[in-house]
C-alpha positions in Angstrom: 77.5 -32.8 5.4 76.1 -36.3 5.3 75.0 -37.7 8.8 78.2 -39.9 8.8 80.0 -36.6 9.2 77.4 -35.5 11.6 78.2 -38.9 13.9 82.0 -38.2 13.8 81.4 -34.5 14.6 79.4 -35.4 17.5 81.6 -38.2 18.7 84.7 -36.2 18.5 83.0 -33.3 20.2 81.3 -35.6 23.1 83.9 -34.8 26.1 83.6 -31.5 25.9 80.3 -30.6 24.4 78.3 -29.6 27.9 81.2 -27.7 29.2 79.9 -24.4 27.2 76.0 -25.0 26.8 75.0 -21.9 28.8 77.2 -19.9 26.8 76.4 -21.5 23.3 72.3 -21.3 24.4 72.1 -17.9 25.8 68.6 -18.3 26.7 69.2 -22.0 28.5 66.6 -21.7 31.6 63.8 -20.7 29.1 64.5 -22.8 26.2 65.0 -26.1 28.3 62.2 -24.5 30.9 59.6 -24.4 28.4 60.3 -27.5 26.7 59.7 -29.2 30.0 56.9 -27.5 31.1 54.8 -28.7 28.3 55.0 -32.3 29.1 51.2 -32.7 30.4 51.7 -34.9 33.0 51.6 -34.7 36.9 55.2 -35.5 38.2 54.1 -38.5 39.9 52.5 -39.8 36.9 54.3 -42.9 35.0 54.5 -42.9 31.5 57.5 -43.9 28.4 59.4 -40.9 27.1 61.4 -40.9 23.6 64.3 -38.6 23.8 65.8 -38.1 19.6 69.0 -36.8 19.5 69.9 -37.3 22.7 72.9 -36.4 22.9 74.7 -36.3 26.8 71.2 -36.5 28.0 70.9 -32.9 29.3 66.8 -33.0 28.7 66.4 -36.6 29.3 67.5 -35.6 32.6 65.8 -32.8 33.4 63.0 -34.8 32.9 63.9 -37.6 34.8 64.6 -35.4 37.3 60.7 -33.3 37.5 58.8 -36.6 36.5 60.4 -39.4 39.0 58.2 -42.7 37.6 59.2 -41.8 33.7 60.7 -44.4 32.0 62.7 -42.4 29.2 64.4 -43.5 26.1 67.9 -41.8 24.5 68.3 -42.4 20.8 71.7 -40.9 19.6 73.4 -41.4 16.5 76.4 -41.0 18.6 77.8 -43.6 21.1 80.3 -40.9 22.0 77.5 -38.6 23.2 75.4 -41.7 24.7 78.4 -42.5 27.1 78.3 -39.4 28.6 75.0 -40.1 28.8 75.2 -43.3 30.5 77.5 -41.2 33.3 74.8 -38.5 33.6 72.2 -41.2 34.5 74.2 -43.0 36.6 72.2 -44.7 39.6 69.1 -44.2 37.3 69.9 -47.5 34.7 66.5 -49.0 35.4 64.3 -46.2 34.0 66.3 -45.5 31.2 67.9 -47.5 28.1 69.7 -46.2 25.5 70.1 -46.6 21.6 72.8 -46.1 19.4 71.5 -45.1 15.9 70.3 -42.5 13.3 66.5 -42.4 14.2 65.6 -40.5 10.8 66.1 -44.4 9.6 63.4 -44.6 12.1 62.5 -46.5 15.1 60.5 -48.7 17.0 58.0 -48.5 20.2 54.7 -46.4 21.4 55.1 -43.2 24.0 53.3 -40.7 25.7 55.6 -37.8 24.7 58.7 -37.5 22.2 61.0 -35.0 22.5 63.9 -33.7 20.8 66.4 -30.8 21.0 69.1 -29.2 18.9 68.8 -32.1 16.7 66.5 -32.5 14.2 67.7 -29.6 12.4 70.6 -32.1 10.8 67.9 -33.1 8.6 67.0 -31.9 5.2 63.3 -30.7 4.8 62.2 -34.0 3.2 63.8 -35.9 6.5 62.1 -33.8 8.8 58.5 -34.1 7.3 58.9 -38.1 7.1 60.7 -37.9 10.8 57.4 -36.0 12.1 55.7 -38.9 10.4 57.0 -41.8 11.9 57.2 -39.9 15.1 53.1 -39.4 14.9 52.8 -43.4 14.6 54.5 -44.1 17.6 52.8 -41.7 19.8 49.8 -42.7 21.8 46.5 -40.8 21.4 46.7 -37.9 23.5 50.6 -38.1 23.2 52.4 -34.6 22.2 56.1 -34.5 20.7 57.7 -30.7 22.0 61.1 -29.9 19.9 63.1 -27.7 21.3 64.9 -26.3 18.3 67.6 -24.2 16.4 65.4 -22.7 13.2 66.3 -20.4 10.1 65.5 -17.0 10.2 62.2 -16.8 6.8 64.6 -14.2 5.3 68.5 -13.9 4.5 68.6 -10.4 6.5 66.4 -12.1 9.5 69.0 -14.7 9.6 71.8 -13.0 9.9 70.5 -10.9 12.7 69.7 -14.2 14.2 73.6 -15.3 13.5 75.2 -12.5 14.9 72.6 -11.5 17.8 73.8 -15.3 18.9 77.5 -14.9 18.2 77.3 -11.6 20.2 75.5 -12.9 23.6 77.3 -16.5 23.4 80.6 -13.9 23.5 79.4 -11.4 26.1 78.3 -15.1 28.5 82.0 -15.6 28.1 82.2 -18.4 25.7 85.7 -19.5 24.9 87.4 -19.3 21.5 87.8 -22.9 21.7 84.2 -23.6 22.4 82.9 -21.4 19.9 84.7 -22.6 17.0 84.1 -26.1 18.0 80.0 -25.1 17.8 80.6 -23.3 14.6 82.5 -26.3 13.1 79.6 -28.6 14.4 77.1 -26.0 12.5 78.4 -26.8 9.4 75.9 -29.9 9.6 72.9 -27.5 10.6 70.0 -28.1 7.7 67.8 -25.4 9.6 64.5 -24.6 8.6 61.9 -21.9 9.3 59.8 -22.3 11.9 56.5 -20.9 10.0 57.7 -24.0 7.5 58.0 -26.7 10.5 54.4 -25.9 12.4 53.0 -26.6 9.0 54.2 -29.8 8.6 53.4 -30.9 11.6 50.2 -29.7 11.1 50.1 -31.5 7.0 50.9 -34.7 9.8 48.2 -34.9 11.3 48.8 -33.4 14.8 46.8 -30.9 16.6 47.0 -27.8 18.7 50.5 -26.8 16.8 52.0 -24.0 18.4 54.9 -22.1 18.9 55.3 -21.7 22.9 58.6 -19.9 23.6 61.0 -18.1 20.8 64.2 -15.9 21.4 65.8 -15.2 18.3 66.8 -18.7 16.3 66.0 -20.9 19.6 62.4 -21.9 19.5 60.0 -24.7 21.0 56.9 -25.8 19.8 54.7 -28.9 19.9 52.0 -30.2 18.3 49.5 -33.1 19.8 48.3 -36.5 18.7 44.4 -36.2 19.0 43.0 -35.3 21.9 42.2 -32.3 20.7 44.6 -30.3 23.1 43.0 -31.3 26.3 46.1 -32.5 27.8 48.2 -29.7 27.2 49.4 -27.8 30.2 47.6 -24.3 29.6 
């Protein structure tokens, strides 16, 4: 599915795409808990946030939310998804702006942490490696970029215990048959990749301290640091 497909997916899925996210992430508090946990700054603190993938701006404002002086970013190759957005962040327009485009064509502007979640795996292998690229450039020394991500079991048999274990908790959380076949329509764009595969090319990047911090079945975030030599990470 080219990303074209992807942007009318999401744009057509936009009004009802939050409705089921507990369901469709069964481990939601520790997935999104983790990813924000390993932003290494003190809530207080100011400092530029890149969200890619966006989305409705469920992470964006979670952080928001915990770190009250960040100004944060939403790229979205969706408008769709970016007007919900837009009405998540409402009363919050001056610490946020919002871009409409495919930021695998890449993008512009330095930050102290890029995030991403259940997006980047739209992208072939080759699209990731030169995505973790450009996102390396525009982070600041001592920046990190934390991706909380869907990945591909490292064998066929893995995989499909990830597949079903997910189809068989997103059921017994009560997702709807609507809800579910809109997800597994939307999956048909998934390019996943395995995670062993992903920490190594962050790694072939350039960027330190690459880890794995949380995994439950095909859900997984990790990060990996620009210099600093892991000093700022929240250990």
């Amino acid at each position: 599915m080219s990303m074209a497909a992807v942007k009318t997916a999401f744009d057509e899925g936009a009004q009802t795409y939050d409705r089921a996210r507990r369901q469709l992430i069964p481990c939601f508090d520790d997935f999104y808990g983790t990813a924000l946990a390993l932003i290494p700054h003190q809530p207080a603190a100011s400092f530029r946030v890149l969200d890619l993938g966006a989305g409705t701006g469920l992470l964006s404002f979670l952080v928001a939310e915990k770190f009250t002086k960040a100004r944060i970013t939403l790229m979205d190759i969706s408008q769709e998804m970016l007007t919900k957005a837009r009405e998540r962040f409402a009363g919050m327009e001056e610490r946020v702006a919002f871009i409409a485009g495919d930021y695998a064509d890449g993008f512009t502007g330095q930050f102290e942490v890029i995030i991403s979640a259940l997006s980047i795996h739209h992208l072939t292998d080759a699209r990731k490696i030169k995505l973790f690229k450009n996102i390396y450039d525009a982070l600041h020394d001592g920046g990190i970029f934390i991706n909380a991500e869907q990945i591909l079991g490292p064998t066929p048999q893995i995989e499909q215990v990830y597949q079903e274990t997910w189809l068989r908790q997103a059921r017994d959380l009560g997702v709807s048959d609507a809800d579910l076949n809109a997800a597994l329509e939307r999956m048909k764009a998934d390019r996943m990749s395995p995670l062993d595969s992903q920490l190594d090319w962050l790694q072939q990047t350039g960027f330190s301290s690459v880890h794995c911090w949380y995994q439950s079945h095909r859900f997984a975030v990790f990060s990996g640091q620009k210099g600093g030599g892991g000093k700022n990470l929240p250990l």
